[in-house]
VOBA-1610 file (N, C-alpha, C; in pm, whole numbers, padded with zeros to 5 digits, always signed):
BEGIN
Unk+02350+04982+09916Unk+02465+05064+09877Unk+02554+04984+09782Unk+02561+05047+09669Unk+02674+04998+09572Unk+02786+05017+09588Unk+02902+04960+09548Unk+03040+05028+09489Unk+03097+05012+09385Unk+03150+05143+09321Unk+03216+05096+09190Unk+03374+05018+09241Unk+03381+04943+09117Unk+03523+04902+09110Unk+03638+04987+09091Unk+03624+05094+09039Unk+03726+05209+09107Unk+03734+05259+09168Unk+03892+05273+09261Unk+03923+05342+09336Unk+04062+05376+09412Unk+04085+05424+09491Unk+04228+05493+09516Unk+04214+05517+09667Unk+04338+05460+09703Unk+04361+05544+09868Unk+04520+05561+09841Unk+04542+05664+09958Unk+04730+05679+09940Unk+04693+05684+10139Unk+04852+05662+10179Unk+04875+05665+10318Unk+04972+05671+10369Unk+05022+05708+10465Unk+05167+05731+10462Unk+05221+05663+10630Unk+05314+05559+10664Unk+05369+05534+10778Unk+05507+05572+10815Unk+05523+05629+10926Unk+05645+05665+10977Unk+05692+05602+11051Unk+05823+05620+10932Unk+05942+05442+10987Unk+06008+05571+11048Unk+06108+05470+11129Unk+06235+05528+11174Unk+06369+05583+11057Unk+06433+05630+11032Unk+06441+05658+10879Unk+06391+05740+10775Unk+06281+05731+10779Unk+06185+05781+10692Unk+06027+05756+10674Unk+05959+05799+10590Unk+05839+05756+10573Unk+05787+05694+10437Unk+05728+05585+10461Unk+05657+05472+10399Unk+05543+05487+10339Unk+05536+05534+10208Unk+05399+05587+10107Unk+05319+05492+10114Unk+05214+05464+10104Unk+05107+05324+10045Unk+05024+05364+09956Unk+05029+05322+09833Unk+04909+05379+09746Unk+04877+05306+09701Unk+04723+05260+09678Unk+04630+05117+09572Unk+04576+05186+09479Unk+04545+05110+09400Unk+04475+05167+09299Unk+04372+05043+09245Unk+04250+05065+09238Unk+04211+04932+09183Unk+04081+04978+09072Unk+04094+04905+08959Unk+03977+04888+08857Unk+03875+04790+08846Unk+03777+04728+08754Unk+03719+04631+08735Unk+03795+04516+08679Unk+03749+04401+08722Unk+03803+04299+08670Unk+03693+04170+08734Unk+03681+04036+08718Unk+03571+03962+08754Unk+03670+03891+08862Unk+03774+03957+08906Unk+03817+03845+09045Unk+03861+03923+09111Unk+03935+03894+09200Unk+04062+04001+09279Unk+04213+03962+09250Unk+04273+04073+09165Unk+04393+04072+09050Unk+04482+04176+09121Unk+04554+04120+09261Unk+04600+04188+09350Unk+04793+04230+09282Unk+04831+04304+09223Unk+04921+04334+09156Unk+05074+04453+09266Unk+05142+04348+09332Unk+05207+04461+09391Unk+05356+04516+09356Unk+05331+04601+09287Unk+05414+04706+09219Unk+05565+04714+09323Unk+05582+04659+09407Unk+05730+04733+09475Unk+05796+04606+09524Unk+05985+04637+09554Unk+06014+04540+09635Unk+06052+04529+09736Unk+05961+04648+09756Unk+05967+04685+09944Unk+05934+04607+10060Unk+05798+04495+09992Unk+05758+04453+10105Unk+05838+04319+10147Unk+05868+04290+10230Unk+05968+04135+10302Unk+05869+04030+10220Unk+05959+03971+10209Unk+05892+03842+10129Unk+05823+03776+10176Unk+05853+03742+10343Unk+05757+03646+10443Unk+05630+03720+10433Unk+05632+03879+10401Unk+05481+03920+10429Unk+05413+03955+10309Unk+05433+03906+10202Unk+05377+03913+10085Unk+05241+03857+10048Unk+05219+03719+10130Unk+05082+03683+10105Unk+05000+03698+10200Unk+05029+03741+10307Unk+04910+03791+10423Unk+04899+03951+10341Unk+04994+04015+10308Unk+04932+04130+10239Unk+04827+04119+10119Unk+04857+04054+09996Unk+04761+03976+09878Unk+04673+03931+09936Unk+04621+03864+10055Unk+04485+03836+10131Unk+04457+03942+10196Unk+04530+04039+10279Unk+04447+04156+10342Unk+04378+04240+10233Unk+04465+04239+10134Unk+04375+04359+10028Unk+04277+04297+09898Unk+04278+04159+09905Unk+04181+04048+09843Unk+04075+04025+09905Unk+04063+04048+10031Unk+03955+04021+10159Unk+03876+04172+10210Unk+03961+04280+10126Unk+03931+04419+10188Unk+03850+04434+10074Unk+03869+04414+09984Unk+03858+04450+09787Unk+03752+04415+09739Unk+03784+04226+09739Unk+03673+04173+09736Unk+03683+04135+09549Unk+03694+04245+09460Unk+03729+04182+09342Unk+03764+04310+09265Unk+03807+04329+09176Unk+03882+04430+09117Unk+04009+04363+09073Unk+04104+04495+08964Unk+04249+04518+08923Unk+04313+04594+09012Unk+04385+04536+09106Unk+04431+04592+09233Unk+04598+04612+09200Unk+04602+04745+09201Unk+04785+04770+09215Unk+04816+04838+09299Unk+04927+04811+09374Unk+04981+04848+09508Unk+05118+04906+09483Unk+05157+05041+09526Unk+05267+05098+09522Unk+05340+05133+09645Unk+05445+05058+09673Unk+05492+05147+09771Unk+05611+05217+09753Unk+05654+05390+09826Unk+05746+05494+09809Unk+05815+05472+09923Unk+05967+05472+09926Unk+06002+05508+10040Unk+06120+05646+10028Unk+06050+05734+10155Unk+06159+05877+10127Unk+06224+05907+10250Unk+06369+05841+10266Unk+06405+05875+10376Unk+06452+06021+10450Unk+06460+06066+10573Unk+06483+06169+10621Unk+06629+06173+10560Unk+06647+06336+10573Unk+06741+06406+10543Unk+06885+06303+10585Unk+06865+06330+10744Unk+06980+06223+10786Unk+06967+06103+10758Unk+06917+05995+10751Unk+06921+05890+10677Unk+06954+05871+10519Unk+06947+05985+10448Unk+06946+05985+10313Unk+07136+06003+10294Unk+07201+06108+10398Unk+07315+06138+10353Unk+07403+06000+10426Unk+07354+05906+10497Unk+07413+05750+10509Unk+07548+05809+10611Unk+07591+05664+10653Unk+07742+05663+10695Unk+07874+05635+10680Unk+07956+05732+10663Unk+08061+05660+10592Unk+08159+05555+10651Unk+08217+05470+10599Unk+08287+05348+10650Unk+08407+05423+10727Unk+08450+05490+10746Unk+08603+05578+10736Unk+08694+05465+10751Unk+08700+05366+10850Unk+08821+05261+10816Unk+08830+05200+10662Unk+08733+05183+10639Unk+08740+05124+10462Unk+08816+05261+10386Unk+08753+05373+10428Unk+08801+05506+10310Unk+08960+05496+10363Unk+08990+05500+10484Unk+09163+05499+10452Unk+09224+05397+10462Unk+09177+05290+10435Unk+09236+05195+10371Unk+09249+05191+10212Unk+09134+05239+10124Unk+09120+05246+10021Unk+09241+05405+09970Unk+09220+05469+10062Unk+09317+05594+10056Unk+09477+05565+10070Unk+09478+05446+10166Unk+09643+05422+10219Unk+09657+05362+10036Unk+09631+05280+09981Unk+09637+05226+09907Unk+09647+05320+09746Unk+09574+05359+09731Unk+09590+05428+09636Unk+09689+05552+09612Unk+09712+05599+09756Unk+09822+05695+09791Unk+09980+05613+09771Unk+09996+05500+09775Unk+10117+05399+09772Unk+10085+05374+09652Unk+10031+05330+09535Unk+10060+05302+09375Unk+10061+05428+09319Unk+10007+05614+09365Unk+10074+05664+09345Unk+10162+05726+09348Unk+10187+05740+09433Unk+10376+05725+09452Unk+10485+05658+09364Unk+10377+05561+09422Unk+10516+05432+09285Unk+10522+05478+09163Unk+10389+05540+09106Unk+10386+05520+08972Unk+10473+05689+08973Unk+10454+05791+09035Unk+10498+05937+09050Unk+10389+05989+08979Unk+10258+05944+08996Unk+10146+06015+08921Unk+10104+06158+09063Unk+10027+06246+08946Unk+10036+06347+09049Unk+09871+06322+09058Unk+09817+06433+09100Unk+09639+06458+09131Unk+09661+06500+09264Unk+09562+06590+09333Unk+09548+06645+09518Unk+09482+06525+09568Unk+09478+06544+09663Unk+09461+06448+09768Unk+09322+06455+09767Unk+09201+06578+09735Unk+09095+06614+09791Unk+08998+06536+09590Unk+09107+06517+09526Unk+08973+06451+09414Unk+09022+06266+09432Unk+09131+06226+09496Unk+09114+06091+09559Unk+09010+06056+09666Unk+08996+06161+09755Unk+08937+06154+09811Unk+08774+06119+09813Unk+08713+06202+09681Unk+08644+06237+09618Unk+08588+06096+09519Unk+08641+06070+09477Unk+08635+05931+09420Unk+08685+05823+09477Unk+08705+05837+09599Unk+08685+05703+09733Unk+08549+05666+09769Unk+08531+05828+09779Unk+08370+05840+09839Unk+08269+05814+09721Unk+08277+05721+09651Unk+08216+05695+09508Unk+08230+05552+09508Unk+08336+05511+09551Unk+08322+05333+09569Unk+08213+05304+09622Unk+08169+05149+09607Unk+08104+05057+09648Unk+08129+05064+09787Unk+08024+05039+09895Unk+08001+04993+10012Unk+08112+05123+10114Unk+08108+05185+10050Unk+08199+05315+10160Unk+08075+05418+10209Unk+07955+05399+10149Unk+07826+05490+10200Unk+07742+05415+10234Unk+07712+05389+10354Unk+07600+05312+10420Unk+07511+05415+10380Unk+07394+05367+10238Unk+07273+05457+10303Unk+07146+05457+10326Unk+07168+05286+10451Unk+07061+05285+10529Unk+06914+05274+10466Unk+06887+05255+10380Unk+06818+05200+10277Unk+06755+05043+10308Unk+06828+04959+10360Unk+06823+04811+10330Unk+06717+04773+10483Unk+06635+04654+10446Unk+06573+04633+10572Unk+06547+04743+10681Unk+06407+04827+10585Unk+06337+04976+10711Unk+06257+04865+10736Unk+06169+04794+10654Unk+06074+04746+10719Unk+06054+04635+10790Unk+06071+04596+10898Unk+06079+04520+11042Unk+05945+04461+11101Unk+06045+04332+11193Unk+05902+04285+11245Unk+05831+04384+11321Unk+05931+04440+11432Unk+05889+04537+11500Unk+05797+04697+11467Unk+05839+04717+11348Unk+05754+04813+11310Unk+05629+04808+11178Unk+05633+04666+11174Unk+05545+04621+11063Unk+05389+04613+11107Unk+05369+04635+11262Unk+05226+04683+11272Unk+05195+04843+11212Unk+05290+04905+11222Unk+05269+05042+11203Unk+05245+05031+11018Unk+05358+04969+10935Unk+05287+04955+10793Unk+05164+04836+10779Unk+05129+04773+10849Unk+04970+04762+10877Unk+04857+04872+10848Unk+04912+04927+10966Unk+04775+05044+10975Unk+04813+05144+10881Unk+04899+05172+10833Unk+04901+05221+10678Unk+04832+05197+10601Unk+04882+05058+10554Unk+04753+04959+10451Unk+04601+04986+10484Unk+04584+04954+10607Unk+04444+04966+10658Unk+04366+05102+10635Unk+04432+05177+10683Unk+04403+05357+10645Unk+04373+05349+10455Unk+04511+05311+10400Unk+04469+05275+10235Unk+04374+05286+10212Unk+04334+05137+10248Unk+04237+05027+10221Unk+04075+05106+10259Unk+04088+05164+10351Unk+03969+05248+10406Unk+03949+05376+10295Unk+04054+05452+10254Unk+04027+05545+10161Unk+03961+05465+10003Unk+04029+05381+09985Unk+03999+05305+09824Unk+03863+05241+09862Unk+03796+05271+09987Unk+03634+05207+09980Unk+03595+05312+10004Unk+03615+05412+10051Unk+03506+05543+10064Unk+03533+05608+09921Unk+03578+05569+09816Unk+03636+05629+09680Unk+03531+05544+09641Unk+03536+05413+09624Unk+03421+05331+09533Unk+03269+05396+09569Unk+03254+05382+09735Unk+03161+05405+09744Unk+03090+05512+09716Unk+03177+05643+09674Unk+03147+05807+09610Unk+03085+05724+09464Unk+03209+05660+09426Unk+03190+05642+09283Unk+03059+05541+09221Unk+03026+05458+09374Unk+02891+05390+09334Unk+02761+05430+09337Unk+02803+05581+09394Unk+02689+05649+09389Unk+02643+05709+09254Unk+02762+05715+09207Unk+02713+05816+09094Unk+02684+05710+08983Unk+02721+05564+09009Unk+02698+05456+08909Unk+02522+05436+08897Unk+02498+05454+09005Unk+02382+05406+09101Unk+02254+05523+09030Unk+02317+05638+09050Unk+02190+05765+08995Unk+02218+05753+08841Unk+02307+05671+08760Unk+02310+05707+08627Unk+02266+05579+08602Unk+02240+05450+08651Unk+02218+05324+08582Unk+02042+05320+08605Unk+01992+05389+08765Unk+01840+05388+08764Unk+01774+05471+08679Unk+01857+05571+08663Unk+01805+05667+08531Unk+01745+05590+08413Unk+01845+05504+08356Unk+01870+05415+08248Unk+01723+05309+08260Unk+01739+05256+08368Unk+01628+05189+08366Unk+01504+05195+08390Unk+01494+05329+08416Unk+01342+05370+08426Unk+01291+05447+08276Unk+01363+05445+08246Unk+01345+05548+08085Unk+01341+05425+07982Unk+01412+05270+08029Unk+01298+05164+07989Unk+01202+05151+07982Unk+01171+05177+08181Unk+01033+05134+08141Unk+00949+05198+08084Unk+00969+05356+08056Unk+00873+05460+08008Unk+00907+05428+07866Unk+00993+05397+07817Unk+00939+05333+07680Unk+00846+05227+07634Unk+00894+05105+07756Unk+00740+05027+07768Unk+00634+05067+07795Unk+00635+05179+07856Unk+00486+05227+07865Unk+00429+05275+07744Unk+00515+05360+07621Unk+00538+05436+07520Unk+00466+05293+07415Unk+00522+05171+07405Unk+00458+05095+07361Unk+00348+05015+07394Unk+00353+05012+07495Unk+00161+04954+07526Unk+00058+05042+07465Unk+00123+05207+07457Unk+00069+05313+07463Unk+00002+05294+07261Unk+00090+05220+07232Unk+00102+05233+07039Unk+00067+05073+07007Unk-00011+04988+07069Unk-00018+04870+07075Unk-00197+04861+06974Unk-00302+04949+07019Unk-00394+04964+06958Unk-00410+04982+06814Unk-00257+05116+06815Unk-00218+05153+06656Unk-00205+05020+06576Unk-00147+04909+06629Unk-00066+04850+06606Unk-00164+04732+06554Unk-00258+04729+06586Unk-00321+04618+06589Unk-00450+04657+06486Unk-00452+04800+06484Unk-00533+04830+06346Unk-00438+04823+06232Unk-00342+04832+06208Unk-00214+04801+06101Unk-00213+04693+06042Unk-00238+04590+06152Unk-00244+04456+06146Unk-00374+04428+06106Unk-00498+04450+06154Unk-00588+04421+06038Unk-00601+04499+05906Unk-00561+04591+05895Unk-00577+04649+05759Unk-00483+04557+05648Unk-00363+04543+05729Unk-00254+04474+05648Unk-00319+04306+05609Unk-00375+04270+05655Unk-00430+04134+05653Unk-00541+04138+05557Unk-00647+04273+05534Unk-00776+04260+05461Unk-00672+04271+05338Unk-00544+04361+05325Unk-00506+04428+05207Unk-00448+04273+05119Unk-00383+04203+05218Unk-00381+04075+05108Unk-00483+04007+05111Unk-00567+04004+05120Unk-00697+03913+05171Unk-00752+03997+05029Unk-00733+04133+05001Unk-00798+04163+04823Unk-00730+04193+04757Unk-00555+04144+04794Unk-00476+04164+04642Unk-00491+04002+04588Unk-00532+03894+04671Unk-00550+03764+04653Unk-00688+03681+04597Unk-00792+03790+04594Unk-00897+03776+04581Unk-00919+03657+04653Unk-00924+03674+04809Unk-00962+03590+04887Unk-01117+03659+04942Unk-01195+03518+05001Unk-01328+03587+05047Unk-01246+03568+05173Unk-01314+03721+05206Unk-01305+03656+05422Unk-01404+03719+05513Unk-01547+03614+05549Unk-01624+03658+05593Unk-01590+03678+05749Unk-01702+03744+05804Unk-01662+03797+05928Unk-01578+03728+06020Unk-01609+03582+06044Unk-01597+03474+06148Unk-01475+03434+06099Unk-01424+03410+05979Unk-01333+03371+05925Unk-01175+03506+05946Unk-01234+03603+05891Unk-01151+03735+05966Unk-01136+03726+06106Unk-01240+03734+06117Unk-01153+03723+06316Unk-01052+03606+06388Unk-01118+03498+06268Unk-01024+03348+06327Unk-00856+03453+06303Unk-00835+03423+06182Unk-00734+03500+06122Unk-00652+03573+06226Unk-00732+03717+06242Unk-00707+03814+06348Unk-00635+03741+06444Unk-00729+03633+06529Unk-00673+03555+06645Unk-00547+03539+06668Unk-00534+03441+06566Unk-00399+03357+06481Unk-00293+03419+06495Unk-00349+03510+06407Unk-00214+03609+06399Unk-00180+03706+06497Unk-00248+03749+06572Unk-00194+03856+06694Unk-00178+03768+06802Unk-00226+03641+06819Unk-00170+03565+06940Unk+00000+03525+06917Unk+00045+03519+06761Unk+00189+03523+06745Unk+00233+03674+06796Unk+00156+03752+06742Unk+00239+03895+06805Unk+00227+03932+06915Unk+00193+03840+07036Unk+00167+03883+07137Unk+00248+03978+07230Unk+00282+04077+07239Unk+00374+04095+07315Unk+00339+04115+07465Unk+00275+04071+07535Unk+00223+04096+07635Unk+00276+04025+07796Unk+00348+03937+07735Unk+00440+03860+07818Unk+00531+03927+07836Unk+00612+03953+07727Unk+00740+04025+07732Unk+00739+04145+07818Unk+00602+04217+07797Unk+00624+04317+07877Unk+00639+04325+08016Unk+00540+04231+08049Unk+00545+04200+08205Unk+00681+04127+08306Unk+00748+04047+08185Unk+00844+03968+08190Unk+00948+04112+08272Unk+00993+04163+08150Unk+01062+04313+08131Unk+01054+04360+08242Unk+00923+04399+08325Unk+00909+04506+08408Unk+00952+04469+08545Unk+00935+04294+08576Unk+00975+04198+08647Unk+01115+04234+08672Unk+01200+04207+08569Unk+01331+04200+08509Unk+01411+04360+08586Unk+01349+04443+08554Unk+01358+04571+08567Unk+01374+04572+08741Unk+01253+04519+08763Unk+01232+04580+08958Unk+01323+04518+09031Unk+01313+04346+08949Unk+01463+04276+09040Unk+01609+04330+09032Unk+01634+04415+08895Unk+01766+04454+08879Unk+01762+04535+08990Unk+01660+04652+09027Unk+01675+04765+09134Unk+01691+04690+09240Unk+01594+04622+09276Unk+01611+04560+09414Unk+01739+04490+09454Unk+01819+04444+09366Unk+01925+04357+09369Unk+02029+04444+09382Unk+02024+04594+09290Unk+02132+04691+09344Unk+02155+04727+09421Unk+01961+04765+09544Unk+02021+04802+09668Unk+02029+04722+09769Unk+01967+04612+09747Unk+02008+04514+09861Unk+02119+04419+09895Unk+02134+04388+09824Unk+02312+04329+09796Unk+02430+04404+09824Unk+02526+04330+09885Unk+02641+04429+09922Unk+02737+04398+09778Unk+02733+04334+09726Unk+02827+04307+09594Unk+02691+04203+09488Unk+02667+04287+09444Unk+02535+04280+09314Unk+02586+04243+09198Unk+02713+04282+09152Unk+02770+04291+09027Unk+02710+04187+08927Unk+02778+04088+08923Unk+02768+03966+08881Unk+02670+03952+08857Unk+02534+03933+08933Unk+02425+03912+08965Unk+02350+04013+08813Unk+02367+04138+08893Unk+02301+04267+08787Unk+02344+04226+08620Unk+02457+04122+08596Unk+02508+04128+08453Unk+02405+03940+08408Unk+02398+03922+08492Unk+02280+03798+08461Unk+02135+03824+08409Unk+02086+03931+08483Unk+01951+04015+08498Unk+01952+04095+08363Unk+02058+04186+08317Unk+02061+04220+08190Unk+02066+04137+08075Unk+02112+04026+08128Unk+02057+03933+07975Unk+01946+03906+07946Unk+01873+03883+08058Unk+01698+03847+08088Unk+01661+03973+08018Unk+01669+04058+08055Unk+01623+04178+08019Unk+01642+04213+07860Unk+01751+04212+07798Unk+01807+04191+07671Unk+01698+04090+07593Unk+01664+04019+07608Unk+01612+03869+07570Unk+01461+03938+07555Unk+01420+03982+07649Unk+01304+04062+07599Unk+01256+04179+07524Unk+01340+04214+07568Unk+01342+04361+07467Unk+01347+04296+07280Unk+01442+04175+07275Unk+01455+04144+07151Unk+01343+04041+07109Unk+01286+03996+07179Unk+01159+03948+07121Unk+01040+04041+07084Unk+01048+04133+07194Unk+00962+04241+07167Unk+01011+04303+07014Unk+01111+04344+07001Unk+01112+04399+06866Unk+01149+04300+06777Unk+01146+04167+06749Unk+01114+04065+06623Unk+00952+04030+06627Unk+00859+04099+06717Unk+00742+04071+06691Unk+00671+04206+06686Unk+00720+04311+06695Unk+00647+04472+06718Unk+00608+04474+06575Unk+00652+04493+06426Unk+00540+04525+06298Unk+00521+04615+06336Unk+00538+04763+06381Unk+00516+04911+06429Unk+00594+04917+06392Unk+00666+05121+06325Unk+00775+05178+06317Unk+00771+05222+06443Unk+00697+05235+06528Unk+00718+05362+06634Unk+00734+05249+06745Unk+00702+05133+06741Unk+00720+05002+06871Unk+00897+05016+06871Unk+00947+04979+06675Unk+01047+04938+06699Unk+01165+05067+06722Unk+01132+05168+06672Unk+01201+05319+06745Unk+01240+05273+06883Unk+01105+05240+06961Unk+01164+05257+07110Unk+01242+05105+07162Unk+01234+05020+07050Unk+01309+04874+07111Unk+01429+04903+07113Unk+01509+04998+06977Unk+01579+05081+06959Unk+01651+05147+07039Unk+01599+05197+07105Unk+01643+05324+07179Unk+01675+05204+07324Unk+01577+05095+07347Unk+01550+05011+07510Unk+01692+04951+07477Unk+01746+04927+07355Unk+01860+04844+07333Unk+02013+04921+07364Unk+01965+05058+07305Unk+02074+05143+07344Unk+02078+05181+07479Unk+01993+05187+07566Unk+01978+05210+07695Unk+02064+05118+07813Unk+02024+05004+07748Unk+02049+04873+07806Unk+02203+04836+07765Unk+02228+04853+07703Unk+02428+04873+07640Unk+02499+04966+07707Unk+02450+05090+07778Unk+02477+05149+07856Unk+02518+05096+07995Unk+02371+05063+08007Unk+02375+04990+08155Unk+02449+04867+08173Unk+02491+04794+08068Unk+02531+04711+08074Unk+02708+04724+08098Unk+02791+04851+08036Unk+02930+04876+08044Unk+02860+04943+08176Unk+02814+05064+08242Unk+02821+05106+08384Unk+02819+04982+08489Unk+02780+04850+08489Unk+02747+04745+08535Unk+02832+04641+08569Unk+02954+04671+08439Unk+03080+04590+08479Unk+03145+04632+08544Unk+03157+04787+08597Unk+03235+04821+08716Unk+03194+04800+08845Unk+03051+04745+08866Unk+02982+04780+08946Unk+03044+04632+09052Unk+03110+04657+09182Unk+03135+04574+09277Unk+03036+04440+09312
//
């Protein structure tokens, strides 16, 4: 079983107060690039969190959001009232002094607008005491953003074996044009052999022949290739994190395909080296997401 490197969970914990959003989000990347977006979480618990979701993850562009939306009553806070009529005694005595007029109800009004006269309960929700509960938040997360990869490694999984089996049926496509290929090659060889007015008796032609198609051999490559090919599959499904691995195997694979077409001398060999190259560029971006 594969997983892609994308994915998403959201989760939600209920504080006292209100409730506590959790949402990750994570992409490809070659490490774990744990990014947390809020400054919700207590500072003491900042790096046991960056290891819970580095250890859950495993490697990816990991961003972490957290929302907090408090209940109705928590949102409208408490008011100080000894601070408001103190701030009221006060402002009611300079105007006087001054004989400025205004009602009592827009002083009032802009008391309730000062600094620190609305507790609203906002500050320190999240506690030792209730910090198992945004635990199992995270954890719930953390559980959705792997059943997301793992949807998404499926579909990596049916589009990358596709890819590589339509390799190999192009290698087959050229073994298939290899005969063509090799009458080309002697014709092409007699044809300078009598624009040169060279003699070339039988024994001497075939040395030739030898010579020269043991350079064009492609017969390694192919087998090499097909090698190349079965270990990439096998390595996708047996491995719990292949990634890395699968982007090593495509170079091997790459490496042959390009010898094969600096030695093919076919139009129709190098069509399909062509096409094995475009195949393989494919597989190769589906591959970097791949966990």
């Amino acid at each position: 079983m594969i997983r892609s490197m994308t994915g998403y969970g959201k989760a939600v914990a209920q504080l006292a107060g209100g409730n506590l959003t959790v949402e990750i989000r994570s992409l490809n990347a070659k490490s774990a690039d744990v990014s947390l977006k809020t400054s919700l979480i207590p500072k003491d618990k900042d790096i046991a969190v960056r290891r819970r979701i580095a250890d859950a993850l495993v490697r990816g562009t990991i961003d972490v959001f957290l929302t907090w939306e408090p209940t109705a009553a928590a949102s409208a806070g408490t008011v100080n009232a000894e601070l408001v009529r103190e701030y009221y005694r006060q402002i009611s005595a300079v105007r006087a002094d001054m004989g400025a007029g205004g009602s009592d109800d827009s002083i009032l009004a802009a008391i309730l607008r000062f600094p620190d006269v609305v507790d609203s309960g906002k500050k320190d929700f999240i506690t030792e005491e209730n910090w198992p509960v945004v635990e199992a938040a995270f954890d719930e997360c953390l559980a959705m953003v792997d059943q997301y990869r793992i949807h998404e490694g499926e579909a990596l999984r049916k589009d990358i074996t596709g890819r590589v089996q339509l390799i190999l049926d192009l290698y087959d496509e050229i073994e298939a044009l290899e005969g063509e290929r090799i009458e080309a090659v002697r014709a092409k060889i007699l044809k300078a052999a009598q624009e040169l007015s060279i003699n070339m008796g039988g024994e001497r032609f075939e040395q030739e022949m030898i010579l020269y198609l043991e350079k064009m051999d492609i017969n390694e490559e192919k087998v090499r290739l097909r090698q190349h090919c079965k270990y990439f599959l096998d390595t996708m499904d047996s491995e719990p994190y292949p990634g890395k691995k699968l982007g090593f195997i495509i170079q091997e694979m790459g490496r042959e395909i390009n010898t094969t077409g600096s030695k093919a001398s076919h139009a129709g060999i190098q069509k399909c080296v062509v096409r094995c190259k475009d195949e393989l560029e494919k597989i190769r971006e589906q591959s970097m997401n791949i966990l």
